[in-house]
C-alpha positions in Angstrom: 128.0 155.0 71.9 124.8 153.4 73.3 122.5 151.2 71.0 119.6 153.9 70.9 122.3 156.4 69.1 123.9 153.9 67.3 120.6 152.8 65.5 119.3 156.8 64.5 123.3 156.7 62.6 122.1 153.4 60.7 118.3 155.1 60.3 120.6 158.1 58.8 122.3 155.6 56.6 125.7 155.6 58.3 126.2 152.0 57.5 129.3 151.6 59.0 127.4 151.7 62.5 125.9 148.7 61.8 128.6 146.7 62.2 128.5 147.1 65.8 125.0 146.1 66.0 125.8 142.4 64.1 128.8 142.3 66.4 126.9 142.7 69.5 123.8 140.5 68.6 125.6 138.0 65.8 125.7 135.6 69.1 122.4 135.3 70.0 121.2 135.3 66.7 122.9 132.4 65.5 122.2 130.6 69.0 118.3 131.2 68.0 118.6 130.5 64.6 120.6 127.1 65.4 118.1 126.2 67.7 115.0 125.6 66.0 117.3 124.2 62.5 120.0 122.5 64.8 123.0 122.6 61.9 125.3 125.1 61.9 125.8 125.9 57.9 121.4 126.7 57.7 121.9 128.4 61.2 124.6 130.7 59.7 122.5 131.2 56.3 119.1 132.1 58.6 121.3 134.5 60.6 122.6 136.0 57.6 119.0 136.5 56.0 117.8 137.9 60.0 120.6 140.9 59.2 120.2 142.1 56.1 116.3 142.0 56.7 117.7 143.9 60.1 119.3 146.4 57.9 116.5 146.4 55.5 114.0 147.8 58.0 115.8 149.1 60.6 114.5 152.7 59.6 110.8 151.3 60.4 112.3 150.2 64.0 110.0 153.1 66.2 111.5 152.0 70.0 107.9 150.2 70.9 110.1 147.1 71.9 113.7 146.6 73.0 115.9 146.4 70.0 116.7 142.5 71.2 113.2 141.6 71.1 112.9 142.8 68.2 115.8 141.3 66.8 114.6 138.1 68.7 111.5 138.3 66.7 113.0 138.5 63.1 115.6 135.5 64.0 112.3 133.4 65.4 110.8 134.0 62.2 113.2 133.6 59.6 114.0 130.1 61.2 110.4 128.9 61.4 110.1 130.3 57.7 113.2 128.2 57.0 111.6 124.7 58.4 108.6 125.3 57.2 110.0 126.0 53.5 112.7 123.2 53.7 109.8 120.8 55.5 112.1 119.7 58.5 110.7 118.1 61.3 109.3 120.2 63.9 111.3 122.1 66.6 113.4 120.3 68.8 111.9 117.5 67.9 114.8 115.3 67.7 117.1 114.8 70.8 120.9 114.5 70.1 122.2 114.2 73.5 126.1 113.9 72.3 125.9 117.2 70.3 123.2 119.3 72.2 123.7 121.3 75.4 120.9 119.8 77.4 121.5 121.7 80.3 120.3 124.7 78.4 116.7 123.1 77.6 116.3 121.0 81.0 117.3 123.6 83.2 118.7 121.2 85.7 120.8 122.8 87.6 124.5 121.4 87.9 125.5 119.8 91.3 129.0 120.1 92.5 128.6 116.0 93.6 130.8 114.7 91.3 129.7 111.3 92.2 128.8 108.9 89.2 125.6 107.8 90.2 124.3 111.6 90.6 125.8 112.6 86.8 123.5 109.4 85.8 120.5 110.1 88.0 120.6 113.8 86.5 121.3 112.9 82.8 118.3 110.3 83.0 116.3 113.6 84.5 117.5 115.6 81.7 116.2 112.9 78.9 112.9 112.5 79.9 112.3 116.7 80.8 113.8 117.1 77.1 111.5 113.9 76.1 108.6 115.3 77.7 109.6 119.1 76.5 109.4 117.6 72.5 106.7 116.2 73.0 104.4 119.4 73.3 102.4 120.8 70.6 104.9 123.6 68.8 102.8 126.4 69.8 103.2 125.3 73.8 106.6 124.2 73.7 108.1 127.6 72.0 106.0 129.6 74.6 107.4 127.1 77.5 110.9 127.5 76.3 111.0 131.2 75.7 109.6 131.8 79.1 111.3 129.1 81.4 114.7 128.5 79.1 114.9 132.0 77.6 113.7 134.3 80.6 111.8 136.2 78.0 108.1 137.9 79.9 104.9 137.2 78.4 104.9 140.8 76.6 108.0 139.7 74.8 106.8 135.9 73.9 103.6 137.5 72.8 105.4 140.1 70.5 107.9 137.5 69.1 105.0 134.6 68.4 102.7 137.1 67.4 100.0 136.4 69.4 98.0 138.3 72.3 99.3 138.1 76.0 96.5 136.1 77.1 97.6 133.7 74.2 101.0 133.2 75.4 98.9 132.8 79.5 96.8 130.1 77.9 99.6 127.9 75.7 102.0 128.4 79.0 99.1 127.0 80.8 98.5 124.2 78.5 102.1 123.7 78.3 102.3 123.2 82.3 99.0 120.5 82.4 100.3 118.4 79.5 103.7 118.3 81.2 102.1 117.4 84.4 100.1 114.9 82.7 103.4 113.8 80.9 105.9 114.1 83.5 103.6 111.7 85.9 104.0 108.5 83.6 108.4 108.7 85.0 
């Protein structure tokens, strides 16, 4: 059964169909939600509150997006909505190299030199592109990250932040000059 028909049997309140839409998305929903709160307990409360607000609305879903944008979205949300109710410190903005998958946010890719002095050349690269990355205004570095970490297109960022397209153009923009700027002091 493909998601379009398994979404009209939840819209027809065949709630056992929406099972296999947590089990399909449950992954990337937590891996959003644990991104912005980075600890796993709120990540897993978030992700809870992103399905059942799923299942709540599902019926208003109308197709205008894909159903993982949309999804996307609601997970984005709920996790700013949780930092900005619990008053955490902004996204990413703390760095915990020992517990964090840097690759993911650096997007260095991985040599097969094995040789000590490259793993510390790269990780050093890493620090300061994950330095720099944190140190972007929030509205930039989500936009930065969804596009160049995430793969997301504009369309999507712009749906998801709830902005225009030419929003999303200018923060990338922005986000490039400052890390320009940024990136020249290394």
């Amino acid at each position: 059964m493909n998601e379009l028909e398994i979404i009209e049997e939840i819209k027809q309140d065949k709630s056992e169909y929406f099972k296999e839409l947590v089990d399909k998305y449950k992954n990337m929903v937590f891996r959003i939600c644990f991104g912005f709160v980075k600890n796993k307990e709120d990540a897993e409360d978030i992700a809870q509150d992103v399905f059942f607000t799923i299942y709540k609305n599902i019926k208003n879903f109308k197709f205008e997006s894909k159903i993982s944008t949309w999804i996307y979205r609601i997970a984005v949300n709920r996790s700013l909505n949780h930092i900005r109710k619990r008053k955490l410190p902004r996204i990413f903005s703390k760095i915990n190299l020992k517990e964090g998958n840097v690759d993911e946010y650096a997007e260095i890719p991985a040599s097969e030199d094995s040789s000590a002095d490259f793993k510390v050349i790269t990780d050093e690269k890493k620090r300061i592109i994950y330095k720099v990355l944190n140190g972007l205004p929030s509205n930039q570095r989500i936009a930065f990250t969804l596009y160049n970490i995430k793969g997301l297109t504009y369309e999507e960022i712009a749906e998801i932040m709830g902005c225009s397209i030419s929003a999303v153009e200018s923060r990338m923009h922005r986000a490039k000059m400052n890390l320009q700027k940024r990136l020249v002091k290394y």
